[in-house]
C-alpha positions, 0 to 999 in steps of 0.5 A: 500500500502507498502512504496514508491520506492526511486528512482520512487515515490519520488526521480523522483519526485523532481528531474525533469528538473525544479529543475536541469539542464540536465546535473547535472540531468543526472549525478544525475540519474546515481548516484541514478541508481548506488547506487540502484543496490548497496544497493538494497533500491528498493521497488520491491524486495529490502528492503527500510530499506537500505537507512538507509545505504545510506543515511550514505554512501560516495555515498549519500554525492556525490549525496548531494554535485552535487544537494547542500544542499536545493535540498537535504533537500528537498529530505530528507523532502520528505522520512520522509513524505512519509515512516512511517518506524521510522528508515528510517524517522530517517536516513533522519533527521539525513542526513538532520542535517548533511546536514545543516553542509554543508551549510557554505561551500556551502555558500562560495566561496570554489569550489565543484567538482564531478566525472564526468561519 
């Protein structure tokens, strides 16, 4: 079998209605939605490499700042075990690295805001 589809096969399966709430899980979906048509990273005619371009865009740092850094990183744990391609597995541990940078502000009391839909 070939790689995994982002959206279908990993990104569906940590972002369930146990992990968000319906609210910031729909805004999530409309995010992931809008970047697959931008950056075609599908698995059914798209090239997965294109997450490496996602994955260092201002759209993936909206979706991390709606789902918060643990929820992110477990997204990004989930591609490196699930693509074999080196590139792929590298940009997501590079987000991931990025990512931990982030984890002093979410610590604090500084508000985060997103676009809503």
């Amino acid at each position: 079998m070939g790689d995994p589809d982002f959206l279908r096969n990993i990104a569906s399966k940590i972002l369930t209605p146990t992990t968000l709430d319906l609210k910031r899980l729909d805004d999530v979906r409309r995010l992931l939605a809008a970047a697959e048509s931008k950056y075609k990273f599908s698995s059914y005619g798209g090239d997965p490499k294109r997450l490496i371009e996602y994955f260092q865009s201002p759209d993936f740092t909206e979706l991390v700042l709606l789902l918060g850094v643990d929820l992110s990183k477990k997204l990004l744990q989930e591609v490196i075990a699930s693509y074999t391609d080196k590139d792929i597995q590298a940009a997501a541990k590079k987000a991931i690295d990025e990512i931990d940078g982030y984890k002093d502000l979410e610590d604090s009391d500084t508000l985060l805001m997103y676009k809503k839909f």
